[in-house]
ROPA-579622 format. One line per field, with one value per residue (C-alpha): residue number from 1; x, y, z. Coordinates in steps of 0.001 Angstrom, whole numbers. Example, Ala and Ser with C-alpha at 12.3 -4.5 7.8 and 13.67 -1.06 7.14 Angstrom:
<pts>
i	(1/2)
c1	(12300/13670)
c2	(-4500/-1060)
c3	(7800/7140)
</pts>
This chain:
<pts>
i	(1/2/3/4/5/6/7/8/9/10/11/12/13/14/15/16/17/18/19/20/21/22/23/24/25/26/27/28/29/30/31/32/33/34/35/36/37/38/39/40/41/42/43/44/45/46/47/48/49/50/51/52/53/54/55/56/57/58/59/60/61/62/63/64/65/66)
c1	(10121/12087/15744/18745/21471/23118/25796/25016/26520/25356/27477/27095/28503/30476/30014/27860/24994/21518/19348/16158/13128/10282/9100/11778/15721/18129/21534/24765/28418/30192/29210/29602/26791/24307/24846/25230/22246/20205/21690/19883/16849/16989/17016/13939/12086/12577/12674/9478/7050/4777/1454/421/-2600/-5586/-7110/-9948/-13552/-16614/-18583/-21175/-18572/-17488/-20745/-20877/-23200/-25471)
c2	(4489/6672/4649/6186/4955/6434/5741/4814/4837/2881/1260/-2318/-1393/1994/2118/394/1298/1610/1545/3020/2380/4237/2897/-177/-278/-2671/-2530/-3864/-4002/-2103/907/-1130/-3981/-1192/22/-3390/-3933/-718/-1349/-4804/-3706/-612/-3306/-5666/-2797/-1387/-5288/-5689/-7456/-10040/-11208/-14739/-14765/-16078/-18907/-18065/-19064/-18096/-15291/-17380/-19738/-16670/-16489/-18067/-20806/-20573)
c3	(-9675/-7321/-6629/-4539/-3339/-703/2079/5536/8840/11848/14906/13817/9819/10349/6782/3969/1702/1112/-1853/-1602/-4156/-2390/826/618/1391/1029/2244/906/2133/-648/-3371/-6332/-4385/-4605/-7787/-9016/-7925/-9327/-12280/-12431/-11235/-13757/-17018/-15775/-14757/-18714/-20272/-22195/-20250/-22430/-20764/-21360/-24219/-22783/-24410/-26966/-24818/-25512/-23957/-22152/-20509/-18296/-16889/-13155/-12969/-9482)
</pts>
């Protein structure tokens, strides 16, 4: 995944920031917000990720009944 940040001006903040991932942004009042926040995002993205083991059923219950 593609993550920037970058400042930003506009008339209602003259200055914050915005983190884009992508299509998505999200702004924040101060540099160290944003990279606060990348650098969150950065170590769940790269956490290990378990997936739940599914119980042990046999083949033929899967079947849908009509």
């Amino acid at each position: 995944m593609d993550i920037s940040v970058q400042p930003l001006a506009s008339l209602s903040q003259p200055f914050s920031w915005q983190v884009q991932m992508g299509r998505h942004q999200v702004t924040f009042r101060t540099e160290d917000e944003a990279r606060g926040f990348v650098q969150a995002l950065e170590k769940r993205i790269s956490a290990e990720h378990l997936l739940p083991a599914l119980p042990d059923v046999p083949a033929a219950s899967h079947r849908l009944s009509r």
